[in-house]
Biopython code that builds the backbone (N, CA, C, O; Angstrom):
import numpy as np
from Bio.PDB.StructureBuilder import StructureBuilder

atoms = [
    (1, "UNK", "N", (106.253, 223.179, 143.022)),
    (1, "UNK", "CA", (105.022, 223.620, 143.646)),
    (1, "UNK", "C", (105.342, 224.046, 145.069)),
    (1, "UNK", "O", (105.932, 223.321, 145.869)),
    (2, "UNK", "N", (104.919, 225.255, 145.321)),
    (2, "UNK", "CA", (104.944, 225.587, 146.826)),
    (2, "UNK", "C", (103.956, 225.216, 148.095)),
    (2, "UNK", "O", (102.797, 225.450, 147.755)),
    (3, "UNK", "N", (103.999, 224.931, 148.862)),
    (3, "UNK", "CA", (103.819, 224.451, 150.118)),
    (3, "UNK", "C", (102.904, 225.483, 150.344)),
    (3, "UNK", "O", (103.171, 226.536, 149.764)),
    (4, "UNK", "N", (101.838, 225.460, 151.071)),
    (4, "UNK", "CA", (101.044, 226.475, 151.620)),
    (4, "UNK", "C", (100.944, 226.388, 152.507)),
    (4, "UNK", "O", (100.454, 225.286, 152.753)),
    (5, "UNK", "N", (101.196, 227.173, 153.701)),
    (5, "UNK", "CA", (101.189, 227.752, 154.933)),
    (5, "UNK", "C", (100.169, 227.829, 155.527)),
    (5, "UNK", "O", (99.365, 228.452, 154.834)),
    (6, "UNK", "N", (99.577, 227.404, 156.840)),
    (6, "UNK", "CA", (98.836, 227.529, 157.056)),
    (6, "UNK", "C", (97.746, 228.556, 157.360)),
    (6, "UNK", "O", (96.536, 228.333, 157.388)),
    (7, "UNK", "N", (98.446, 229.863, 157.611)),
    (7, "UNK", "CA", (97.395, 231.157, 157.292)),
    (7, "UNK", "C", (97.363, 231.193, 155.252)),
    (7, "UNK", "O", (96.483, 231.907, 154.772)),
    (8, "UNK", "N", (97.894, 230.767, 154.687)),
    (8, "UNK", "CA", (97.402, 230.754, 153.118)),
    (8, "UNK", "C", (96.004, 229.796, 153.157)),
    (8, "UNK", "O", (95.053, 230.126, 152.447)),
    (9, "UNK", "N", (95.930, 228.692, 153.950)),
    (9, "UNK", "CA", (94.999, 227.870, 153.992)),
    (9, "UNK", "C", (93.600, 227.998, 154.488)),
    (9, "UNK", "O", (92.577, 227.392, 154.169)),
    (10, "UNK", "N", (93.883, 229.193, 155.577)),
    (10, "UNK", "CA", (92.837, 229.496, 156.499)),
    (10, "UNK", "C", (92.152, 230.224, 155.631)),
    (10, "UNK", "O", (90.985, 229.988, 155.320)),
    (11, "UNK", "N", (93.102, 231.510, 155.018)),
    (11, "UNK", "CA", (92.587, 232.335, 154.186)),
    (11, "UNK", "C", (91.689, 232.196, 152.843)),
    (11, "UNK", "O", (90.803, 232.949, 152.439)),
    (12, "UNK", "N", (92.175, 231.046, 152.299)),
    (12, "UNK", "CA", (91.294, 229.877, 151.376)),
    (12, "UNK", "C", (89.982, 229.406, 151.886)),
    (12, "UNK", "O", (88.805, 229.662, 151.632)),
    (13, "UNK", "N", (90.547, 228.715, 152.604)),
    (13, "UNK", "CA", (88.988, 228.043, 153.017)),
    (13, "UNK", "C", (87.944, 229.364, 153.464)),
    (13, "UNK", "O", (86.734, 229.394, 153.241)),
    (14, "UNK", "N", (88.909, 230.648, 154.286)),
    (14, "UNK", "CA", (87.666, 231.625, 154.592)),
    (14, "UNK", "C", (86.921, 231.953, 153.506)),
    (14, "UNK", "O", (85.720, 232.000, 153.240)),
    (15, "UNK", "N", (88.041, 232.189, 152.898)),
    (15, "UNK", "CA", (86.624, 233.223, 150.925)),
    (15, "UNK", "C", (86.273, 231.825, 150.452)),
    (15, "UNK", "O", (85.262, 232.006, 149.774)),
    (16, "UNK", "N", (86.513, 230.726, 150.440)),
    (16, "UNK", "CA", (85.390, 229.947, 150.181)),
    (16, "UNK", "C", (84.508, 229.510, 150.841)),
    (16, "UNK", "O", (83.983, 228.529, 150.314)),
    (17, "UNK", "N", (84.052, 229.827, 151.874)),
    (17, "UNK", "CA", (82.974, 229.400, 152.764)),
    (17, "UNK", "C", (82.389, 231.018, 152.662)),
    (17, "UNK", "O", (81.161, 231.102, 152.685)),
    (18, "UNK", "N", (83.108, 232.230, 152.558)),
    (18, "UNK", "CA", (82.118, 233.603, 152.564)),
    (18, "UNK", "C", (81.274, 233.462, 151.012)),
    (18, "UNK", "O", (80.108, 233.855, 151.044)),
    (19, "UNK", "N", (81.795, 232.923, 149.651)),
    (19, "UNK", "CA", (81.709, 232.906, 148.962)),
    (19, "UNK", "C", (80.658, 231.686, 148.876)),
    (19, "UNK", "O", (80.003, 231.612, 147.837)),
    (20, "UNK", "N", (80.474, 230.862, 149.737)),
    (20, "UNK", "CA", (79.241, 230.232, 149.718)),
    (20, "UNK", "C", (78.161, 230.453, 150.630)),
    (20, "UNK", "O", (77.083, 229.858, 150.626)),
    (21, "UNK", "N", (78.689, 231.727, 151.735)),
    (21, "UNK", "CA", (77.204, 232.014, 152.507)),
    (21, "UNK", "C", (77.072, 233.319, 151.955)),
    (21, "UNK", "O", (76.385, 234.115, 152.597)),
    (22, "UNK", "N", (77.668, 233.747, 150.741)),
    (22, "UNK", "CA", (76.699, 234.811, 149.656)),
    (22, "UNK", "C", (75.853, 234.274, 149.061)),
    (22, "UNK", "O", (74.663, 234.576, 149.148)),
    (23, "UNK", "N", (76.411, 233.197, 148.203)),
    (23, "UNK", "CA", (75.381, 232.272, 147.365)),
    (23, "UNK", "C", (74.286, 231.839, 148.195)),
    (23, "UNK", "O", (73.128, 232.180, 147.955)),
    (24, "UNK", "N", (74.548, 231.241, 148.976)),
    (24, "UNK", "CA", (73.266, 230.826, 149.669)),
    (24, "UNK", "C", (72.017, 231.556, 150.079)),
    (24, "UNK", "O", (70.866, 231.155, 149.904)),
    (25, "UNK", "N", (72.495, 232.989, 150.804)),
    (25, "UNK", "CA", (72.167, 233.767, 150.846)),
    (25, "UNK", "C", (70.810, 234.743, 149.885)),
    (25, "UNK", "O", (69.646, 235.105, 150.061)),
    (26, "UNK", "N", (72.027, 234.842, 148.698)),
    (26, "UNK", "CA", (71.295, 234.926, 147.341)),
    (26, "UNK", "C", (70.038, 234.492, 146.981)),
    (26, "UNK", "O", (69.086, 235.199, 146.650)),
    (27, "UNK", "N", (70.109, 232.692, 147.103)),
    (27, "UNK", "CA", (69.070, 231.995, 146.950)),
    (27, "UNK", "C", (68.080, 232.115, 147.508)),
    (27, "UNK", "O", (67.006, 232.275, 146.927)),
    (28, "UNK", "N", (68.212, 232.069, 148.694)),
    (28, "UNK", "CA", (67.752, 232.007, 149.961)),
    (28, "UNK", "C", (66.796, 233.557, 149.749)),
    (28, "UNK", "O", (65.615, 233.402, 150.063)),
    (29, "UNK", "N", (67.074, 234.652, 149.381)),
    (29, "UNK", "CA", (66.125, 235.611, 148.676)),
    (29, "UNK", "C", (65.226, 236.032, 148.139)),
    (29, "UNK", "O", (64.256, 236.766, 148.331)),
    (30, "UNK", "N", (66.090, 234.937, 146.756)),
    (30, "UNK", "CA", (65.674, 234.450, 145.886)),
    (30, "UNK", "C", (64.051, 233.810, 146.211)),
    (30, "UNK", "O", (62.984, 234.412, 146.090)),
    (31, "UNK", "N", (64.298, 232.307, 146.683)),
    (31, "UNK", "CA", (63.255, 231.954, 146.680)),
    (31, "UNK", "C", (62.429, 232.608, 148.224)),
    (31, "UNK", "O", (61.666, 231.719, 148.601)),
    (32, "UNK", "N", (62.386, 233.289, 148.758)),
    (32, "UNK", "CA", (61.662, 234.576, 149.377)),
    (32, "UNK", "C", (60.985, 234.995, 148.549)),
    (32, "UNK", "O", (59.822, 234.745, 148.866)),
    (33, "UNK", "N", (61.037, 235.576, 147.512)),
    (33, "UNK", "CA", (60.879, 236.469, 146.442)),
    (33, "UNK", "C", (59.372, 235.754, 145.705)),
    (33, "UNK", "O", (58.171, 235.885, 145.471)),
    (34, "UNK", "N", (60.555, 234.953, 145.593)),
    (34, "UNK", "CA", (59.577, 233.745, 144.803)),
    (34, "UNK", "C", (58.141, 233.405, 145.676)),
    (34, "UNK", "O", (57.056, 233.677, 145.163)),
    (35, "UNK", "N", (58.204, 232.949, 146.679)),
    (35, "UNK", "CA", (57.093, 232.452, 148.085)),
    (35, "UNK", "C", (56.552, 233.911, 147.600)),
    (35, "UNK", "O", (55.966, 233.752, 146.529)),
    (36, "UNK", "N", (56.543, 235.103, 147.956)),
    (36, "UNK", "CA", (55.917, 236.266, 148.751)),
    (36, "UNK", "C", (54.807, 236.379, 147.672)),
    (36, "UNK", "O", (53.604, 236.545, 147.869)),
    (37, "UNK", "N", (55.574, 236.232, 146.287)),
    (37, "UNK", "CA", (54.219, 236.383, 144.842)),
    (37, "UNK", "C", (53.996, 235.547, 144.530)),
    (37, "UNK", "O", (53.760, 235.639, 143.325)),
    (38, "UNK", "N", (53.842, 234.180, 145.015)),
    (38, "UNK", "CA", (52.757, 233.195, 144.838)),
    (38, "UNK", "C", (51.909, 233.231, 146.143)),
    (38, "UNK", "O", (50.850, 232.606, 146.091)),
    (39, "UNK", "N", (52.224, 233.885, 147.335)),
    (39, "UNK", "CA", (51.410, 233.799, 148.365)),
    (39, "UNK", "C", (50.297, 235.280, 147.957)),
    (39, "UNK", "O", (49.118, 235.249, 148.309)),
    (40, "UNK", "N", (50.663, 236.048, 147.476)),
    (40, "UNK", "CA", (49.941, 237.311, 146.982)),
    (40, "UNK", "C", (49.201, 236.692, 145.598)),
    (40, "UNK", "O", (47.984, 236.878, 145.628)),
    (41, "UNK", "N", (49.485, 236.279, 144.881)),
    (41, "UNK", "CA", (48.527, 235.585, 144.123)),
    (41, "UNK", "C", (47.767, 234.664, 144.753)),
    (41, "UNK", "O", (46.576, 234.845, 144.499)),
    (42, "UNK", "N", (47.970, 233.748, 145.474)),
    (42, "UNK", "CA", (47.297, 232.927, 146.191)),
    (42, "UNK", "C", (45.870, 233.741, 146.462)),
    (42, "UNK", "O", (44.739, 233.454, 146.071)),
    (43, "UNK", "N", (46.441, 235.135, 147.472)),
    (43, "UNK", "CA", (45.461, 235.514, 148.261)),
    (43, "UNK", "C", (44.488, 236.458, 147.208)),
    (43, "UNK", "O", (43.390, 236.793, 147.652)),
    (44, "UNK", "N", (44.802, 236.821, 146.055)),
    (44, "UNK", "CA", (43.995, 237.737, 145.084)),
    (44, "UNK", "C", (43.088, 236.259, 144.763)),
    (44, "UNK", "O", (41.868, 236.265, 144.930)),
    (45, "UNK", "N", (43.736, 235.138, 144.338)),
    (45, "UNK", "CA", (42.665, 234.466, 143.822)),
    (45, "UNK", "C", (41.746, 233.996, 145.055)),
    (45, "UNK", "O", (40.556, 234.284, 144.923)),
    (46, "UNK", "N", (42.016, 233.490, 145.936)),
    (46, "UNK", "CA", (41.224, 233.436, 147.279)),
    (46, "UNK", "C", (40.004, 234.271, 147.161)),
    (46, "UNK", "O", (38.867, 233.802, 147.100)),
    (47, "UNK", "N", (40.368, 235.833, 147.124)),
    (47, "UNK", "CA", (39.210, 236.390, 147.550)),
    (47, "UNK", "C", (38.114, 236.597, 145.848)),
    (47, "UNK", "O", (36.961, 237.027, 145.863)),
    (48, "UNK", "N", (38.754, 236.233, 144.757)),
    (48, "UNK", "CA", (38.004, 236.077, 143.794)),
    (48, "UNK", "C", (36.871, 234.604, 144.171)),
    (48, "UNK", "O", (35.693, 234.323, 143.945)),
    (49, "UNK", "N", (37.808, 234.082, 144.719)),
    (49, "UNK", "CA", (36.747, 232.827, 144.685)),
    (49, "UNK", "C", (35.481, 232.973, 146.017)),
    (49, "UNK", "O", (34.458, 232.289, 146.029)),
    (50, "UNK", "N", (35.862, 234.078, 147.143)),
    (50, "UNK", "CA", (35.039, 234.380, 147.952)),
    (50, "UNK", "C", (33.889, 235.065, 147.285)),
    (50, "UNK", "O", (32.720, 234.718, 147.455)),
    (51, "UNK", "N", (34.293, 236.110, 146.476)),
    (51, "UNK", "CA", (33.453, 236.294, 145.761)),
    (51, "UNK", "C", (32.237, 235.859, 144.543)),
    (51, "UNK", "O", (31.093, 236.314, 144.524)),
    (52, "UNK", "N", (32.765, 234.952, 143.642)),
    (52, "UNK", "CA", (31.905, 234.357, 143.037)),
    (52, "UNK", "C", (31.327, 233.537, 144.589)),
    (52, "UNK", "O", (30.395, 234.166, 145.090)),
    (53, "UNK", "N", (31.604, 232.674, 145.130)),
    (53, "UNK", "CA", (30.537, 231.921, 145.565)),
    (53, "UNK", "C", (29.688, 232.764, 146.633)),
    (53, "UNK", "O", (28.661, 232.225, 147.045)),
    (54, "UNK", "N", (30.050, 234.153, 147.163)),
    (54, "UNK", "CA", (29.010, 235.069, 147.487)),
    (54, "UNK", "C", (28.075, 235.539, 146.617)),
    (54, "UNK", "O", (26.976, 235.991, 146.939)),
    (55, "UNK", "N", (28.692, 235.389, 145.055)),
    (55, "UNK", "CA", (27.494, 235.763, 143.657)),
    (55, "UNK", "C", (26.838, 234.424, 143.568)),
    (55, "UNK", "O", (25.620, 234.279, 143.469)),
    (56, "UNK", "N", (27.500, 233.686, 143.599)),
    (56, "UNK", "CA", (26.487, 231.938, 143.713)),
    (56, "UNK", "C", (25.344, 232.272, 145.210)),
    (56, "UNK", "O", (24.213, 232.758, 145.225)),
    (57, "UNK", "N", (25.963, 231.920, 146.013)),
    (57, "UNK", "CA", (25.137, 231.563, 146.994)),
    (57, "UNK", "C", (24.036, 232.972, 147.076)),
    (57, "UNK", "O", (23.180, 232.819, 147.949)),
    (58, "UNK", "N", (23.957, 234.028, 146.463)),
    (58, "UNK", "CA", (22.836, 234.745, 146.261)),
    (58, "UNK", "C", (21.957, 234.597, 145.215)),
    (58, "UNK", "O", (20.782, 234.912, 145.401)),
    (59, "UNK", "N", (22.355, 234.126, 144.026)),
    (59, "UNK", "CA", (21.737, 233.799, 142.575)),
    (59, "UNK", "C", (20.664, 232.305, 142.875)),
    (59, "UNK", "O", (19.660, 231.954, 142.255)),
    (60, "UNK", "N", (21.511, 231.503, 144.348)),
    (60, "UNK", "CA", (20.702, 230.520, 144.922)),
    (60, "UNK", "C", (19.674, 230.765, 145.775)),
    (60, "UNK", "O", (18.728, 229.978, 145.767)),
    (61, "UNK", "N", (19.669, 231.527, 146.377)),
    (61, "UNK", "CA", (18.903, 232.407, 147.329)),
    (61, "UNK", "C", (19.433, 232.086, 148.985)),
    (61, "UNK", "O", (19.026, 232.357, 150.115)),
    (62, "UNK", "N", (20.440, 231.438, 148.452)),
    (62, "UNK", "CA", (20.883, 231.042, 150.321)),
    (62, "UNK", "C", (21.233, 232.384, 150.842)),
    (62, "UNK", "O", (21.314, 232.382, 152.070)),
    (63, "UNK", "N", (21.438, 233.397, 150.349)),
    (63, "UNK", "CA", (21.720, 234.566, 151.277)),
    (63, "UNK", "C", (21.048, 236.068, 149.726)),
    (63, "UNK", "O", (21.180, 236.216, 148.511)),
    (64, "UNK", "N", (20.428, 236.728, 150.785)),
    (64, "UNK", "CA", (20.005, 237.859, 149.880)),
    (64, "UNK", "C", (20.552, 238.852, 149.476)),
    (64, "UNK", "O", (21.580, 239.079, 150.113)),
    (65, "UNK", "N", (20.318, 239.652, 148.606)),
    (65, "UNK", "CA", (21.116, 240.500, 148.070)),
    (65, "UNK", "C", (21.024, 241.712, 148.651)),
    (65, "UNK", "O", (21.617, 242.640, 148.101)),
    (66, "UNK", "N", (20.404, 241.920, 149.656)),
    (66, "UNK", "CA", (20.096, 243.155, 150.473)),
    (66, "UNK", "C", (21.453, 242.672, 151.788)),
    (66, "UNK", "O", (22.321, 243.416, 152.246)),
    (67, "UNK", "N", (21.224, 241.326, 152.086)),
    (67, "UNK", "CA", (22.188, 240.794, 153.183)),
    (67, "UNK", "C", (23.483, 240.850, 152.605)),
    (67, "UNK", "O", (24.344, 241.090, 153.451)),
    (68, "UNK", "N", (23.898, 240.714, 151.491)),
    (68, "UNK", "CA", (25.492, 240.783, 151.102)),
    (68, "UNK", "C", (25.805, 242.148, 150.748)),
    (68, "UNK", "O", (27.013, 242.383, 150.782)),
    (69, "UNK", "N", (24.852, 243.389, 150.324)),
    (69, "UNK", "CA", (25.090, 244.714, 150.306)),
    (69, "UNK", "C", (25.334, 245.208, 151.727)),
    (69, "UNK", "O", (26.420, 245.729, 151.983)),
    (70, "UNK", "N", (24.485, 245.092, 152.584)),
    (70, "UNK", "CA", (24.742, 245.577, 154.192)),
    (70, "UNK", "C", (25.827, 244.956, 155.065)),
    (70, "UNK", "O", (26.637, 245.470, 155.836)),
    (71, "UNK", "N", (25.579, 243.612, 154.686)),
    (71, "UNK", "CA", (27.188, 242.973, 155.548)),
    (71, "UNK", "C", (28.883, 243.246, 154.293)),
    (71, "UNK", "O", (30.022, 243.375, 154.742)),
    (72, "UNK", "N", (28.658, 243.256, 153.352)),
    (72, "UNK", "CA", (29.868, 243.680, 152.541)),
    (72, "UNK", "C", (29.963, 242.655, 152.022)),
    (72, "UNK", "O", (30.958, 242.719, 151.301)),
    (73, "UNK", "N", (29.313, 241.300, 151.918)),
    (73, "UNK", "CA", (29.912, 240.248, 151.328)),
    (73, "UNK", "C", (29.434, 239.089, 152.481)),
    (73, "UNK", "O", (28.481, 239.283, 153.236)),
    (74, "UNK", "N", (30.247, 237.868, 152.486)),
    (74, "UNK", "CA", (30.262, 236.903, 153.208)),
    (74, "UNK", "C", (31.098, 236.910, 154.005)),
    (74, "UNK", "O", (32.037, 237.612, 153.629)),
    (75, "UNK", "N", (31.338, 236.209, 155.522)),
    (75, "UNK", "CA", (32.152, 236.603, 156.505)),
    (75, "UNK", "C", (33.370, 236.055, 156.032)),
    (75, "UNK", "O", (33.546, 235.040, 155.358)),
    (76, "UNK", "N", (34.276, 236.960, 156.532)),
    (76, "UNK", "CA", (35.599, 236.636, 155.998)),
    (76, "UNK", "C", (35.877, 235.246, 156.588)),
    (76, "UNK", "O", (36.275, 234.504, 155.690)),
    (77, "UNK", "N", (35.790, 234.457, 158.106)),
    (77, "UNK", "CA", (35.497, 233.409, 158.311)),
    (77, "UNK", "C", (34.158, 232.369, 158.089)),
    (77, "UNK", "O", (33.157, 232.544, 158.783)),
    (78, "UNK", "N", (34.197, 231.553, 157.331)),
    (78, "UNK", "CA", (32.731, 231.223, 156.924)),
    (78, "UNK", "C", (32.396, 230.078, 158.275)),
    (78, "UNK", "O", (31.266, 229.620, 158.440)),
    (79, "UNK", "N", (33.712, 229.682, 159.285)),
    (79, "UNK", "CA", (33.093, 229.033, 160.344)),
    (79, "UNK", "C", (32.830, 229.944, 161.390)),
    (79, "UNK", "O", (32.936, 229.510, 162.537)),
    (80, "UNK", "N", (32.454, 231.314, 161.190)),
    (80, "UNK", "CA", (32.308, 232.479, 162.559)),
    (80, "UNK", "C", (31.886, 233.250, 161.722)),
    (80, "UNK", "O", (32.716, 233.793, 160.993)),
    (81, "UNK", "N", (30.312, 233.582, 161.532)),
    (81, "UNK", "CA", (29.828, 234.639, 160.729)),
    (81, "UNK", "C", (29.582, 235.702, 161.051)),
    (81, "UNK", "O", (29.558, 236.718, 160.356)),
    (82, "UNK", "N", (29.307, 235.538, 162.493)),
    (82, "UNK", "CA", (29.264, 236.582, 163.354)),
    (82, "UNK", "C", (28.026, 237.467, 163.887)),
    (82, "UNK", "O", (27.987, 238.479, 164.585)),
    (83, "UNK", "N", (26.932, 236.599, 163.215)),
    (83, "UNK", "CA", (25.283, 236.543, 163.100)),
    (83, "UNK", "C", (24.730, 236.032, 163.844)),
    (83, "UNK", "O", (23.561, 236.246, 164.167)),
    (84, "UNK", "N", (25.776, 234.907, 164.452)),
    (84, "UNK", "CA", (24.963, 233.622, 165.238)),
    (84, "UNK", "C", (24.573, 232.361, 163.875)),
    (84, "UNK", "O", (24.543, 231.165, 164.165)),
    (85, "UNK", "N", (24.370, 232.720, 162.803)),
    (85, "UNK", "CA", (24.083, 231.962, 161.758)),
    (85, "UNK", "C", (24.877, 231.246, 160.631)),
    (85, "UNK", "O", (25.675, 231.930, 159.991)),
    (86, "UNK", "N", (24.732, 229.947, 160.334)),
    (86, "UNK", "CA", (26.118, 229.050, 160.050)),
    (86, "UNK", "C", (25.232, 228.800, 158.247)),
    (86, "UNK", "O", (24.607, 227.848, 157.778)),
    (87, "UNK", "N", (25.502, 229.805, 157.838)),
    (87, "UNK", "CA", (25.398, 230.234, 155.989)),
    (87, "UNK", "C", (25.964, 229.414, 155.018)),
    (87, "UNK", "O", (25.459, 228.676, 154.171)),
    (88, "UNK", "N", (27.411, 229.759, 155.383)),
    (88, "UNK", "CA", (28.312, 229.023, 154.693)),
    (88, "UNK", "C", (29.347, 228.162, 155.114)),
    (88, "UNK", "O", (30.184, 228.807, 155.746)),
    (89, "UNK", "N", (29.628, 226.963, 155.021)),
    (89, "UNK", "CA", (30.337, 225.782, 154.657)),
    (89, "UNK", "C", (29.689, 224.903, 155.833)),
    (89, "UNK", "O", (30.331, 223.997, 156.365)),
    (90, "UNK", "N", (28.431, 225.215, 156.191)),
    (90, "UNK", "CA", (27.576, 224.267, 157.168)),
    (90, "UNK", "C", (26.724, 223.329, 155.903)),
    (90, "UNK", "O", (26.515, 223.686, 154.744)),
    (91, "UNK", "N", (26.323, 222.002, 156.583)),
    (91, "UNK", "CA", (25.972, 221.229, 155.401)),
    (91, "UNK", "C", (24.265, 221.599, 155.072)),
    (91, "UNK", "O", (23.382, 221.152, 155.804)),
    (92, "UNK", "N", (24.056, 222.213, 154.228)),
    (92, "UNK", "CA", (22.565, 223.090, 154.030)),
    (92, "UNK", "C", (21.495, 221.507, 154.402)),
    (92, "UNK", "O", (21.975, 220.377, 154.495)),
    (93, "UNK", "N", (20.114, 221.827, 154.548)),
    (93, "UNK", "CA", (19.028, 221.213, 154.626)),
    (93, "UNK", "C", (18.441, 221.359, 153.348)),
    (93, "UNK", "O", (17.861, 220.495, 152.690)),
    (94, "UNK", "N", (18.677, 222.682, 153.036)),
    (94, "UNK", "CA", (17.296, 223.045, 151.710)),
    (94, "UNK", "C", (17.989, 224.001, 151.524)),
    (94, "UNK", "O", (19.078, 224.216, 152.056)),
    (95, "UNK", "N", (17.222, 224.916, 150.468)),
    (95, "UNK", "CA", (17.388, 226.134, 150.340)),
    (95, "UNK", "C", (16.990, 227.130, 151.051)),
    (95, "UNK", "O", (15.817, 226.899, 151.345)),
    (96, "UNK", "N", (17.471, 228.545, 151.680)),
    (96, "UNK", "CA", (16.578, 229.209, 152.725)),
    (96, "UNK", "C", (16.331, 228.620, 153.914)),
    (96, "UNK", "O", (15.634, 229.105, 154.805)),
    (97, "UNK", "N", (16.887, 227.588, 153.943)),
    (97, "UNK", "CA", (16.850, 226.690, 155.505)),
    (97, "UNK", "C", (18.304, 227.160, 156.044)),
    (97, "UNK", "O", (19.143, 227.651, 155.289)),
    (98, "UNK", "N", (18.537, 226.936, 157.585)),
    (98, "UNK", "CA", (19.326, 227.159, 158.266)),
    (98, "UNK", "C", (19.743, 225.325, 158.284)),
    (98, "UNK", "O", (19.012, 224.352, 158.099)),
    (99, "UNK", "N", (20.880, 225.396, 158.519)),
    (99, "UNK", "CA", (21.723, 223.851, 158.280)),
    (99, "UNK", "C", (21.389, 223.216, 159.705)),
    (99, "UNK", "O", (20.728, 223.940, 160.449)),
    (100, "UNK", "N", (21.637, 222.371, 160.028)),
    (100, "UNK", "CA", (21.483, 221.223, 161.102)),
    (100, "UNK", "C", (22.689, 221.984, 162.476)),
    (100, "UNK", "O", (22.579, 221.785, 163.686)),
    (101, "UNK", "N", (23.811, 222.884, 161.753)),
    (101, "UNK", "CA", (24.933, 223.472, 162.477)),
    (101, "UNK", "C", (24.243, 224.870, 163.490)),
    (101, "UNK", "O", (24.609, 225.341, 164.566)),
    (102, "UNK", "N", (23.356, 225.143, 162.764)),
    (102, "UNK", "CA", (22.855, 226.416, 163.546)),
    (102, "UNK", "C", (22.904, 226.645, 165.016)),
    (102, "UNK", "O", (22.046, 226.185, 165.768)),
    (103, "UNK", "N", (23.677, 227.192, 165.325)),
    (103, "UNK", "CA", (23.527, 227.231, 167.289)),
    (103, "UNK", "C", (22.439, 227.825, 167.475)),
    (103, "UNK", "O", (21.810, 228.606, 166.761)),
    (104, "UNK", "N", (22.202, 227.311, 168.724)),
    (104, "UNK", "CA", (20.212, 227.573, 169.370)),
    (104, "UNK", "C", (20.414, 229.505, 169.379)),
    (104, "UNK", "O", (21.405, 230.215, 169.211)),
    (105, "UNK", "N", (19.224, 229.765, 169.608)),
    (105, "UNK", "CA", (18.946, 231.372, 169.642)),
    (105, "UNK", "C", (19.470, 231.072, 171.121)),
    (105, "UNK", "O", (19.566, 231.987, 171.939)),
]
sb = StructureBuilder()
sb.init_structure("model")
sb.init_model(0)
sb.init_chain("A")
sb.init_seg("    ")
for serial, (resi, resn, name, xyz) in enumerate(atoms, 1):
    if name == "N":
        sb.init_residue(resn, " ", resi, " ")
    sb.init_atom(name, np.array(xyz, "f"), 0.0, 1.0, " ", f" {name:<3s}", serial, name[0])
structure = sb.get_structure()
């Protein structure tokens, strides 16, 4: 068996350490890849669910159907509606009532 030299050694250990920051690399892509289309699904189902409960909360009468045609929907932040008026995820009183959250006129 021959003796290996120490540039034979260096040269070893280099392609095996390049050969593991490809792989890693790879992965590392990889699950990029992976994150980016569960965060894009995430956000398709998100706004499905903005939607039904903008079809709920009108079928309830908490917001009218003239008010979700002219504003486009429900505010994309439901803690900043942008009305002055706290609609959604304030804790309701009633129906057609403004919640206990309402800031003064």
């Amino acid at each position: 068996m021959d003796a290996q030299g120490p540039e034979d050694l260096g040269r070893t250990l280099r392609g095996a350490a390049e050969n593991l920051y490809q792989e890693l690399e790879e992965h590392f892509q990889a699950l990029t890849a992976t994150l980016n289309l569960k965060m894009e699904e995430m956000g398709r189902r998100l706004q499905d669910l903005q939607s039904n409960v903008d079809q709920l909360m009108v079928q309830a009468g908490i917001t009218s159907a003239t008010e979700k045609q002219t504003t486009g929907g429900g505010s994309p932040d439901p803690w900043n509606p942008g009305d002055g008026k706290w609609t959604r995820g304030a804790l309701l009183t009633g129906p057609h009532r403004e919640s206990s959250l309402t800031p003064a006129d």
